[in-house]
C-alpha positions in Angstrom: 33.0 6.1 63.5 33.3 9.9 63.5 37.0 9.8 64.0 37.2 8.2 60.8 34.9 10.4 59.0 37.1 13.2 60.0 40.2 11.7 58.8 39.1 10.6 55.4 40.1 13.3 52.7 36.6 15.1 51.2 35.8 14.3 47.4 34.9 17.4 45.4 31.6 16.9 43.0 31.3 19.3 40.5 27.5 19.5 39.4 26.5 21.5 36.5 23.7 24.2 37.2 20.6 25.1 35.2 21.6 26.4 31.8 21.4 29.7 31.9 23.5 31.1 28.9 26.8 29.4 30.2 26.6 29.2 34.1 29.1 28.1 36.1 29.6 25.0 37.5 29.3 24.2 41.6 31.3 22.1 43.5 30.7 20.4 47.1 32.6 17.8 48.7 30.9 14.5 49.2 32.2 12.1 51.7 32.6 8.4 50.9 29.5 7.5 53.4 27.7 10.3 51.0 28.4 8.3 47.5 26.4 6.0 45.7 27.5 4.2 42.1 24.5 5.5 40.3 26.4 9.0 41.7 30.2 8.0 40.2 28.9 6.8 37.2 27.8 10.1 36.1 30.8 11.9 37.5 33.1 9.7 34.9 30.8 10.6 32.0 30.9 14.6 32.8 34.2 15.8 31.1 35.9 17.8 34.2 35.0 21.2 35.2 37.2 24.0 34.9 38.5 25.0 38.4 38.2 28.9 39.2 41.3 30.7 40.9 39.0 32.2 43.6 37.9 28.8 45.4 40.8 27.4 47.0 40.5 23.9 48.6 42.4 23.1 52.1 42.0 20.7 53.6 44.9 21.4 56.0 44.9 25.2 56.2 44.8 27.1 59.7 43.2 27.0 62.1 42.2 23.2 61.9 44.8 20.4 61.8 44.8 17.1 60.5 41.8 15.6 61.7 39.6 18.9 62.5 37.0 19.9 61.1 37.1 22.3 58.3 34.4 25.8 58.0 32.0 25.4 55.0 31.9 28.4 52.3 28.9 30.4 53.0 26.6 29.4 49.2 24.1 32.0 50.3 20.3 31.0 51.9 20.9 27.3 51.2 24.0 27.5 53.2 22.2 28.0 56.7 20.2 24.9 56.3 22.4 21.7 57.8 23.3 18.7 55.7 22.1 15.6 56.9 23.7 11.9 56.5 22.6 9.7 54.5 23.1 6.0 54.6 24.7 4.5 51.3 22.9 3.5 49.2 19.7 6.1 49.6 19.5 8.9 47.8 19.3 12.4 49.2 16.6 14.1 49.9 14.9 15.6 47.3 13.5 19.3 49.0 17.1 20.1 49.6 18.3 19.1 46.1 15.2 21.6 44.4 16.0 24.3 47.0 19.4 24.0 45.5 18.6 24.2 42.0 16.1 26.9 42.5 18.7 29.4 44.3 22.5 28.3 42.2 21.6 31.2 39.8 21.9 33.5 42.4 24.6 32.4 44.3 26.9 32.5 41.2 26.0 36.4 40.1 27.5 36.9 44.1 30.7 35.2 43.2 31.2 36.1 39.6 31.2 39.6 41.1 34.1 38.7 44.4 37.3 38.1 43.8 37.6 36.3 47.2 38.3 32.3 48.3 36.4 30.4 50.8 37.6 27.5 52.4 35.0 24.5 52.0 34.7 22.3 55.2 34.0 18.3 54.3 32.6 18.4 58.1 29.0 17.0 58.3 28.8 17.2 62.1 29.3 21.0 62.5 26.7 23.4 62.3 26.4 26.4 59.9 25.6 30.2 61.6 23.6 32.1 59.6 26.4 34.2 58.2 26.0 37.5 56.0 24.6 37.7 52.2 27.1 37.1 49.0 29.3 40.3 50.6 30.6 38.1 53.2 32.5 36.0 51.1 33.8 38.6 48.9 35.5 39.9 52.0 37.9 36.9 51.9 39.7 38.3 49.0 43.1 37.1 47.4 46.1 37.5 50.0 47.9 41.0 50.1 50.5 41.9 47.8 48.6 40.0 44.6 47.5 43.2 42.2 47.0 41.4 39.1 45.2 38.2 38.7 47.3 35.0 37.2 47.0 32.0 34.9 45.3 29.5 36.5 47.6 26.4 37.9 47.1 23.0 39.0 50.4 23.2 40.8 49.7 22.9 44.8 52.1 24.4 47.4 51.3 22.7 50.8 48.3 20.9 49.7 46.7 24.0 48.6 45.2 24.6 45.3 46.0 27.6 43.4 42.9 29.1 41.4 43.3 32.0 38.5 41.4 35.1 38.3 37.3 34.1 37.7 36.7 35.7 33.7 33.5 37.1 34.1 30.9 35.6 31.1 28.8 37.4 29.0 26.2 39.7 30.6 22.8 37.5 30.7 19.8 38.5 32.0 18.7 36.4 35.4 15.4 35.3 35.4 13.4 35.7 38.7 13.4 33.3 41.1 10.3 31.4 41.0 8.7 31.2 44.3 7.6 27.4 45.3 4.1 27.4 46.5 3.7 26.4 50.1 1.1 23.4 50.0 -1.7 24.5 52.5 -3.6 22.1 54.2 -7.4 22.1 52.9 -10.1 20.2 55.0 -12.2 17.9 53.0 -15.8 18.2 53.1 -16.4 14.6 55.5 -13.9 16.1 58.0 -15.5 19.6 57.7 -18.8 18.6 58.5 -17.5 16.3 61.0 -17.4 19.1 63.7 -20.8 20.5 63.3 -22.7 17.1 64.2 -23.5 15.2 67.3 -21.4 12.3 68.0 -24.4 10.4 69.1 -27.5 10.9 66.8 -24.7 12.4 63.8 -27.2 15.4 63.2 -26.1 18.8 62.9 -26.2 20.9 65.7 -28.9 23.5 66.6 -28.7 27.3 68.1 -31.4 26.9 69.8 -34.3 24.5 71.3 -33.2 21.1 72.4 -30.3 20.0 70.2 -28.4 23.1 71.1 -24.6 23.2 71.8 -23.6 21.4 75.1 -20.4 20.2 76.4 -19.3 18.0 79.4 -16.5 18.2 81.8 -13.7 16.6 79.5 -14.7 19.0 76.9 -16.7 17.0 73.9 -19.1 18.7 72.4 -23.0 17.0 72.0 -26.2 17.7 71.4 -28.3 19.0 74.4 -31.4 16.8 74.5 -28.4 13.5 73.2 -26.1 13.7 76.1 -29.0 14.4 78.6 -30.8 11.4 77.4 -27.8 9.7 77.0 -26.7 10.2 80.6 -30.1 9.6 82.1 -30.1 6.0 80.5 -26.5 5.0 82.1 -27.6 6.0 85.3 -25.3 6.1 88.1 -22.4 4.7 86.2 -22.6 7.9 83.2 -19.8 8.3 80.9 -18.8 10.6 78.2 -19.5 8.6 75.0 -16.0 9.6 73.5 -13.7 9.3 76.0 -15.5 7.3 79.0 -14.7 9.7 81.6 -17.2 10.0 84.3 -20.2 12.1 84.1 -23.3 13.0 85.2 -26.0 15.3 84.3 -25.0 17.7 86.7 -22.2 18.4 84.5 -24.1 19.3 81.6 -23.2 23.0 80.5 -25.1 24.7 77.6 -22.5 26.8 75.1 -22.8 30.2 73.4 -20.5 30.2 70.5 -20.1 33.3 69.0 -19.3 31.7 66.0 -20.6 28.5 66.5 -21.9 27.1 62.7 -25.5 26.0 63.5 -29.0 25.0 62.2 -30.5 28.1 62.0 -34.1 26.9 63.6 -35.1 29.7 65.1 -38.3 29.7 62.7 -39.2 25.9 63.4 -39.0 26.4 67.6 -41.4 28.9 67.0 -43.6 27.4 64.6 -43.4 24.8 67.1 -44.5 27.5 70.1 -47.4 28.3 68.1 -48.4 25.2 67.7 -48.8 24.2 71.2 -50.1 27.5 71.6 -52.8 26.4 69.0 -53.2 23.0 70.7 -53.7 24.6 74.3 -56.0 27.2 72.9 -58.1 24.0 71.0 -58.7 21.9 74.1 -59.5 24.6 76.4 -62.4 25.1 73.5 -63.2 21.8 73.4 -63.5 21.8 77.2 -65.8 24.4 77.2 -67.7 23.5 74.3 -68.4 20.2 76.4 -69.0 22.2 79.7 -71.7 24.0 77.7 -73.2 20.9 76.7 -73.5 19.4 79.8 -74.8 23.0 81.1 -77.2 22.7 77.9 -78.5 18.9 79.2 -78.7 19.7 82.7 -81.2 23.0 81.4 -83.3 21.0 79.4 -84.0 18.4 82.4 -84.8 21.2 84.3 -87.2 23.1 81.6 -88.7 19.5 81.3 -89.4 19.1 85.2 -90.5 22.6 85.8 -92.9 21.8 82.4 -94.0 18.3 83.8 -94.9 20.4 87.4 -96.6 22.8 85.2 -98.7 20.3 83.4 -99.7 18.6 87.2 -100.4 22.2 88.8 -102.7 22.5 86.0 -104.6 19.0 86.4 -104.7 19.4 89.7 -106.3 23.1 89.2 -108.8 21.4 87.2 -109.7 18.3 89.2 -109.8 21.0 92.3 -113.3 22.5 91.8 -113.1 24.8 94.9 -109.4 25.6 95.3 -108.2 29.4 95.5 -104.7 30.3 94.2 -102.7 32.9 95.6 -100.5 35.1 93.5 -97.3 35.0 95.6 -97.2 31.3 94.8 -99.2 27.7 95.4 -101.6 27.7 98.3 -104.1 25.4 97.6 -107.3 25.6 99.8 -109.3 22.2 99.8 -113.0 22.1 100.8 -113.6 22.6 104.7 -116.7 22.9 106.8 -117.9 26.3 107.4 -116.9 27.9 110.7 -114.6 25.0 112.1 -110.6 24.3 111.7 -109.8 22.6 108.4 -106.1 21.6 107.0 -105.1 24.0 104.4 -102.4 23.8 101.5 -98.8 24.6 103.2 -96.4 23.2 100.9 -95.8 20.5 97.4 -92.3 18.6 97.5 -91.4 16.8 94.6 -89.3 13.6 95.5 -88.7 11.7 92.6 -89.2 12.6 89.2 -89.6 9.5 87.5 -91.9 8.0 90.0 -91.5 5.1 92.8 -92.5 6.5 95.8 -94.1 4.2 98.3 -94.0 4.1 101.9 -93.8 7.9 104.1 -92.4 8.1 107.7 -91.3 10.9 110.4 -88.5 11.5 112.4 -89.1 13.7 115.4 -86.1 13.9 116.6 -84.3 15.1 113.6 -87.4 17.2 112.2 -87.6 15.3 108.7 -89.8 13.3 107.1 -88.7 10.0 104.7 -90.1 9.3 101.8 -88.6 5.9 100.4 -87.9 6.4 96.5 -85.8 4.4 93.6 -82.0 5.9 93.3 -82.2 9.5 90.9 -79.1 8.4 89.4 -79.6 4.9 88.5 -76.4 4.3 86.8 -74.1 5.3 89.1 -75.9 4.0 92.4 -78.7 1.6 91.6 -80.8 0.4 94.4 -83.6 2.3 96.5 -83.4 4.5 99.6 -85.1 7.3 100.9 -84.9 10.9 100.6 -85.2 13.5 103.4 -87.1 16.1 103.4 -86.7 19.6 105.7 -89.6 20.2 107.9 -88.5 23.7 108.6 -88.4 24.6 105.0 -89.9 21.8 103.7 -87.7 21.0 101.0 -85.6 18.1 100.0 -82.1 17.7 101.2 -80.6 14.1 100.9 -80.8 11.0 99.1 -79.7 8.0 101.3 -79.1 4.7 99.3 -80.4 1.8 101.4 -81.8 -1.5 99.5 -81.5 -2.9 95.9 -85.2 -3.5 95.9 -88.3 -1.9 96.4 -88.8 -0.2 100.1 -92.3 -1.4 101.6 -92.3 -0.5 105.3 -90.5 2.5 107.1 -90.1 2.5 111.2 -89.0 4.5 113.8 -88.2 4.0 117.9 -89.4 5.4 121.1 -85.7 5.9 122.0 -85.2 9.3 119.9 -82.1 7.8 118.3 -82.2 8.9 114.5 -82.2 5.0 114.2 -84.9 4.1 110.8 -85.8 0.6 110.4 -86.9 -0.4 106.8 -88.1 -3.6 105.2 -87.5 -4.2 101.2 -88.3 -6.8 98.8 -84.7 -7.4 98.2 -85.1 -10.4 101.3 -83.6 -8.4 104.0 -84.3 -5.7 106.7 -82.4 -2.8 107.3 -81.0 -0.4 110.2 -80.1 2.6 109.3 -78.4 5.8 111.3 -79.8 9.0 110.2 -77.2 10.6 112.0 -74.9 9.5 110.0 -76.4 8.1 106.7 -75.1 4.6 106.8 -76.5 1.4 107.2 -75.5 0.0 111.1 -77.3 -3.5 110.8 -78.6 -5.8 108.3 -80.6 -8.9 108.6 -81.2 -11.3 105.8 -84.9 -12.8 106.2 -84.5 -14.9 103.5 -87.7 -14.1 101.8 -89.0 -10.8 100.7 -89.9 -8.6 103.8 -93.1 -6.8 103.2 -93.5 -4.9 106.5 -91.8 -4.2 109.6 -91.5 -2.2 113.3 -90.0 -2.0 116.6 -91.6 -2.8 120.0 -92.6 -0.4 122.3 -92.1 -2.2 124.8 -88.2 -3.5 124.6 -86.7 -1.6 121.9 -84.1 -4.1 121.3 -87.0 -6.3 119.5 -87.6 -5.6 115.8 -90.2 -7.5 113.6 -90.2 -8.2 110.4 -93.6 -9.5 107.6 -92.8 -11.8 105.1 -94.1 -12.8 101.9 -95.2 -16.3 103.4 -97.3 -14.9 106.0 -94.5 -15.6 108.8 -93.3 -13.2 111.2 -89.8 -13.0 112.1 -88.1 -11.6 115.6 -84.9 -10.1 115.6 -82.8 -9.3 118.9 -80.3 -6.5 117.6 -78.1 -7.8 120.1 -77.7 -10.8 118.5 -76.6 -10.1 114.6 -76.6 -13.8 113.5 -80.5 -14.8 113.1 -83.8 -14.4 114.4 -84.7 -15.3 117.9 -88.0 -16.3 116.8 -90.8 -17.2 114.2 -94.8 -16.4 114.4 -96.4 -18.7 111.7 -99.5 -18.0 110.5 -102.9 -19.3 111.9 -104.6 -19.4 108.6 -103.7 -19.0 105.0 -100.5 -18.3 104.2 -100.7 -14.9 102.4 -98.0 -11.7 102.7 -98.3 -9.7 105.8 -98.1 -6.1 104.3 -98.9 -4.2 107.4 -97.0 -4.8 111.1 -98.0 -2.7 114.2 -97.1 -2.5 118.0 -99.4 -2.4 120.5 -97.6 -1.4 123.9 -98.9 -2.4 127.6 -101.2 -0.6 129.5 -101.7 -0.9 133.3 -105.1 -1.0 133.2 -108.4 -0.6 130.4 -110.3 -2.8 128.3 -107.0 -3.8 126.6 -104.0 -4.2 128.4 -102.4 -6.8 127.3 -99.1 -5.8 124.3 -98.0 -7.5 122.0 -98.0 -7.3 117.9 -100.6 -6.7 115.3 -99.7 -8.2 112.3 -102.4 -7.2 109.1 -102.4 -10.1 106.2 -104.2 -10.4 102.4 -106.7 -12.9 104.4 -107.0 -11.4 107.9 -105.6 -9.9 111.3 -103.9 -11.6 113.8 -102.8 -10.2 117.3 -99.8 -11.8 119.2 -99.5 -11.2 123.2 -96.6 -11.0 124.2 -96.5 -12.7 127.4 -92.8 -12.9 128.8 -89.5 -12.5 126.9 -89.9 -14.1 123.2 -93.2 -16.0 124.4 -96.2 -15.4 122.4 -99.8 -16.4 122.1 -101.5 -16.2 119.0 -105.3 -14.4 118.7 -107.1 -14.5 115.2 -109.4 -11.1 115.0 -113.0 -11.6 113.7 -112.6 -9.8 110.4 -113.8 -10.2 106.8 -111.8 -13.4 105.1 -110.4 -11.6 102.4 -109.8 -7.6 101.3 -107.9 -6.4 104.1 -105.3 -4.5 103.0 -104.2 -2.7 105.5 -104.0 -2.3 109.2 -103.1 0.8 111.2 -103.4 1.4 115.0 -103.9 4.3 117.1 -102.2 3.3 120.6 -103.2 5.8 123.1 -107.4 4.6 122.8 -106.5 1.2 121.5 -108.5 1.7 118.3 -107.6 -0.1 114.9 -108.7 1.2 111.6 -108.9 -2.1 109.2 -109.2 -0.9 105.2 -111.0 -3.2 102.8 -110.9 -3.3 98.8 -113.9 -3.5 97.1 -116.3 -6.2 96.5 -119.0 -7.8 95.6 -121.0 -7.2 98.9 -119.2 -3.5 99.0 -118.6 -1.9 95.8 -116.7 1.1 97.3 -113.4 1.6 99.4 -114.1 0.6 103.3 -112.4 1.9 106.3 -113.8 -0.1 109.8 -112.6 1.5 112.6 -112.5 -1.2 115.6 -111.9 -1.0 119.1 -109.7 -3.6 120.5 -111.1 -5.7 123.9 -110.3 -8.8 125.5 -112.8 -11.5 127.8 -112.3 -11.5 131.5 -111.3 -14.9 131.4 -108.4 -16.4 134.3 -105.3 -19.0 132.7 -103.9 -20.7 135.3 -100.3 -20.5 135.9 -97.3 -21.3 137.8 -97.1 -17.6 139.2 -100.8 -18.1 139.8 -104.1 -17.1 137.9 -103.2 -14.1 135.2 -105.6 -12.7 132.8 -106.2 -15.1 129.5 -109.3 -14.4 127.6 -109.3 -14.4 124.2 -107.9 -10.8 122.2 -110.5 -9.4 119.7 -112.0 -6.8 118.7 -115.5 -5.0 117.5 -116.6 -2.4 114.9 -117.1 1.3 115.5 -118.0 3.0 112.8 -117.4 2.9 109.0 -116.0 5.6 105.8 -116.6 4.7 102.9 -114.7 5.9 99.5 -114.0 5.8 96.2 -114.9 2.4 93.9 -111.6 1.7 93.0 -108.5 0.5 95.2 -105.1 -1.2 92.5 -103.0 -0.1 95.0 -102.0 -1.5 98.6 -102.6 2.0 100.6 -101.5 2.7 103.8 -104.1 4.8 105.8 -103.8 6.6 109.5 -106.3 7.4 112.4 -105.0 9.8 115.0 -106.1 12.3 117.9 -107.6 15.5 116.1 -105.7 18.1 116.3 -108.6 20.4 118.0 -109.0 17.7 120.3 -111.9 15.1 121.3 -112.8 12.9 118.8 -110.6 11.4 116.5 -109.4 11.5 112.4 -109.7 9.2 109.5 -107.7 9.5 106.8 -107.9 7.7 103.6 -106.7 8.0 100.5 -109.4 7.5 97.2 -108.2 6.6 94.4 -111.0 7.5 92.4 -110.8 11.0 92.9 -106.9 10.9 93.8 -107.5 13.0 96.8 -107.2 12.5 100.6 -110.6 11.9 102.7 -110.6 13.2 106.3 -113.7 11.9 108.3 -114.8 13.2 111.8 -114.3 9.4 113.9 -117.3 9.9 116.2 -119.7 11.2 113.9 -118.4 9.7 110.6 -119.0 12.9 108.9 -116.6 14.0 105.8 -114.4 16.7 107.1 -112.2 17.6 104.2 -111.5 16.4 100.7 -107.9 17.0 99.9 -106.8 16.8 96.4 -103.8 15.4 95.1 -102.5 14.6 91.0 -102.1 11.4 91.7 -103.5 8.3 93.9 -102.6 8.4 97.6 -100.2 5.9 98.5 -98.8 7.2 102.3 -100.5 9.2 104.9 -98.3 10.5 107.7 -99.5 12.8 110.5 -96.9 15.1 111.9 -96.4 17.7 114.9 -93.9 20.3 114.4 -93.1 23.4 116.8 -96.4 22.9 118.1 -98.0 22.9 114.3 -100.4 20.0 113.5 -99.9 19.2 110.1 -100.6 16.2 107.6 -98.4 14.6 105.0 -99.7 12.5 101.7 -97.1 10.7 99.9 -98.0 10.1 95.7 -95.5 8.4 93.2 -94.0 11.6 92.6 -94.9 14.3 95.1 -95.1 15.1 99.0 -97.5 17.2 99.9 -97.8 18.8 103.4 -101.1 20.1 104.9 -101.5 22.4 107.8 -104.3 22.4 110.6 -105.8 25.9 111.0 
């Protein structure tokens, strides 16, 4: 196809250039593929253009042959660009026809002013160098030996057309060429702001604080706090949200942009600094404005307890008629007998602020005494228990929680193992290790337990009063149920005081076995061998006992009685206990039976009123001899000590409120007394 391109003879178009006062005409050859009819049409209405003696047209002139491409005349800057075909039937570019137009004017002033002919190649396959300006072409003048210029011919001599001498035109003026303005590509305002925003929330992007500049491996740019989040919620399997490349938050890397176009919100982060500054600075105040309410509360209890203890210092001061006060603190001084040994004031305890004190017992071993008491913080840990108290320093120390009820007896074994037994109203009874503070053991009576203690004799035997009048034994080797139940002789009526009464080889009494103290009476049950037990009703008074306390060493019971109609006052009997010399017959032959009772020895009397179920004590005197009586009046609210062989009034020991628990106590080799009240402990001291 380019063979016959070649070989086809070029067709000369003569186009008329802008009008500019006469201008010349230009011709280019146009190949057949190059025409069009719209194209031919206007060639055959243009009258033909006079051809100029300086361009000559050969087609066959050295070096190319027949067939060979032909060179192209040099037409100025237009002439380095390359023609390109066009099918028929499209019309040529437009660019390259303005370009055209806009530089002719020029590119005729060259040639009016050269005298020269250029041979015009119809190739369209070779390329143009960029050859030299206008001055080029003027160098390919007429041939040598031609001085004057002739009348243009149309004759050809070896298919080469002769052209005359160029007459120049009139002098005009060429206007400037007019420079085409380069359209420059101007961003619209979507695609400018397109740039600035994160891809995944489409907000702009920050210089600082979370949403700052941040780019992953493959090079897209996020928000910080986006692609993090972003990247966290994919998990393992993270991609880049653009391209899907694999990512991970690892691969997170913060950018500083010199001129990176940001949210300048510099002034917000730290607006935002100052208000979690603010927010810090406003709970710590609130923390300690509430610190200092607490502190406030927990003053004001204290200003009211050391008020309440002022107000019962003061009562007592006034109910004391002959009590002395120290200066360097409270030593009260209660009435003695001149020239002998007395119990003076040693210390006041208060256990329990709002009251509930009932039952008082010691622990040698461990140097404390117990004083049972409802819970001091009855929200967090209802219940009862008991709280210990020092006997070096004689101040409180612990609180041990213990029963959900009311406490109403307190025991303690012969085997110096910190081991308290304690009875409760709550239906069960209790073993607790005061070594530890825990309950060990627990018994369920089924019926409110009024009293209780250990035997003497076997201290794997516990006992336990009811409400019925029933008296239950518990092995505490066996933790399912009681071994064994003592029913009552006579009424049934609750048992509020239990005692021991260990064996004795020999004396007016030595049989062992329990003595169990009831609303209507006393009863004493021998123990004769293992869990076998005979029954002995006591010859007391058929109602107002209250209480009945036992002094083992001299076999001596002191039995308390409300008043009456026969005895309007308080009565304390002390009794010593005997049996009849009487044989029972038995398999293992003839042992002592007789009959268990006992007979009067002397008798206190007290105060006219008794509301309250007491517990009293008799003991050895500390000076030694005789014995003490202690009772507490609740007429006077004080603690009565009588002489037991005389029946004389030792001491009168006052107290703010009525005497509930009476505990003697030897410590170091001190003799001294403890009376328990609702509220307070105080301890007395044998000088």
């Amino acid at each position: 196809m380019e063979a016959m391109d070649m070989d086809e003879e070029p067709v000369v178009v003569a186009v008329r250039g802008p009008d500019l006062g006469g201008g010349p005409r230009f011709h280019f050859p146009l190949s057949d593929s190059e025409s069009s009819p719209e194209l031919e049409a206007g060639l055959e209405e243009e009258e033909p253009p006079p051809i100029m003696s300086t361009w000559a047209f050969n087609q066959r002139s050295a070096p190319g042959q027949r067939g060979e491409p032909r060179p192209r005349a040099a037409r100025g800057p237009a002439a380095t660009q390359p023609r390109r075909r066009t099918r028929r039937g499209l019309a040529p570019p437009s660019r390259a026809f303005l370009d055209f137009l806009l530089r002719a004017p020029a590119a005729s002033e060259a040639l009016q002013g050269s005298g020269s002919s250029t041979d015009i190649s119809g190739s369209d396959t070779e390329e143009q160098a960029p050859g030299p300006s206008l001055g080029a072409s003027a160098a390919l003048g007429p041939p040598a030996g031609s001085t004057e210029p002739s009348a243009p011919t149309n004759e050809t001599a070896g298919g080469r057309v002769q052209l005359g001498p160029v007459v120049p035109p009139p002098a005009t003026v060429t206007p400037p060429c007019v420079p085409v303005a380069t359209p420059s590509f101007q961003p619209s305002q979507s695609e400018e702001g397109e740039g600035d925003t994160c891809p995944i929330c489409f907000e702009l992007w920050a210089a600082a604080g979370e949403h700052r500049l941040a780019t992953l491996r493959c090079g897209h740019l996020f928000g910080h706090a986006c692609i993090k989040r972003w990247l966290k919620g994919q998990g393992q399997a993270g991609k880049c949200p653009q391209c899907n490349k694999k990512a991970k938050r690892s691969d997170i890397v913060l950018l500083y942009a010199r001129k990176l176009r940001a949210v300048d919100n510099s002034e917000q982060e730290a607006m935002k600094k100052c208000l979690a500054e603010e927010q810090a600075l406003r709970r710590k105040a609130e923390l300690e404005s509430a610190q200092c309410r607490m502190q406030l509360q927990v003053v004001t209890e204290e200003c009211g307890k050391l008020r309440k203890q002022v107000q019962d210092i003061r009562t007592l001061m006034s109910q004391a008629g002959g009590a002395s006060w120290s200066t360097g603190g409270l030593s009260q001084r209660a009435e003695a007998p001149r020239g002998g040994s007395h119990y003076t004031f040693f210390k006041g305890v208060l256990v329990s602020q709002a009251g509930g004190c009932r039952v008082l017992a010691f622990c040698g071993p461990l140097g404390c005494l117990l004083a049972s008491q409802p819970s001091p913080q009855a929200t967090l840990v209802p219940g009862y228990g008991v709280k210990k108290i020092s006997t070096v320093n004689m101040k409180a120390s612990q609180y041990i929680p213990i029963h959900s009820k009311q406490i109403r007896g307190l025991a303690f074994n012969r085997r110096d193992d910190s081991l308290m037994l304690s009875a409760s109203l709550d239906n069960t009874l209790k073993i607790t290790s005061l070594l530890t503070n825990t309950v060990v053991q627990t018994y369920n009576a089924g019926k409110p337990v009024w009293s209780c203690c250990w035997s003497l004799d076997n201290s794997n035997y516990v006992y336990a009063g009811l409400l019925n009048g029933s008296v239950l034994v518990y092995d505490t080797r066996d933790t399912s149920t009681h071994v064994q139940e003592l029913l009552p002789l006579g009424a049934r009526s609750p048992v509020p005081s239990l005692s021991y009464i260990p064996r004795a080889g020999s004396g007016p009494f030595p049989c062992g076995g329990l003595l169990a103290g009831s609303l209507e009476g006393g009863y004493f049950w021998e123990q004769l061998e293992g869990t076998s037990y005979r029954p002995h009703q006591l010859p007391l008074e058929a109602a107002g006992c209250i209480d009945i306390q036992v002094e083992t060493a001299t076999r001596h019971c002191l039995v308390t009685y409300r008043p009456g109609r026969s005895n309007p006052s308080l009565r304390c009997v002390l009794m010593e206990l005997t049996r009849a010399p009487q044989l029972v017959p038995s398999l293992q032959g003839s042992l002592p039976g007789g009959a268990c009772s006992c007979s009067p020895v002397q008798t206190f009397n007290a105060g006219s009123s008794c509301k309250l179920l007491t517990r009293n004590a008799v003991f050895p005197s500390p000076a030694g001899g005789a014995m003490l009586v202690c009772a507490g009046d609740e007429a006077s609210n004080s603690t009565m000590v009588w002489d037991a062989g005389s029946g004389a009034l030792i001491q009168k020991l006052p107290a703010d409120l009525p005497v509930l628990d009476i505990c003697p106590l030897v410590v170091n080799g001190g003799h001294y007394l403890a009376s328990l009240t609702e509220k307070m402990l105080k301890v007395y001291k044998w000088e």
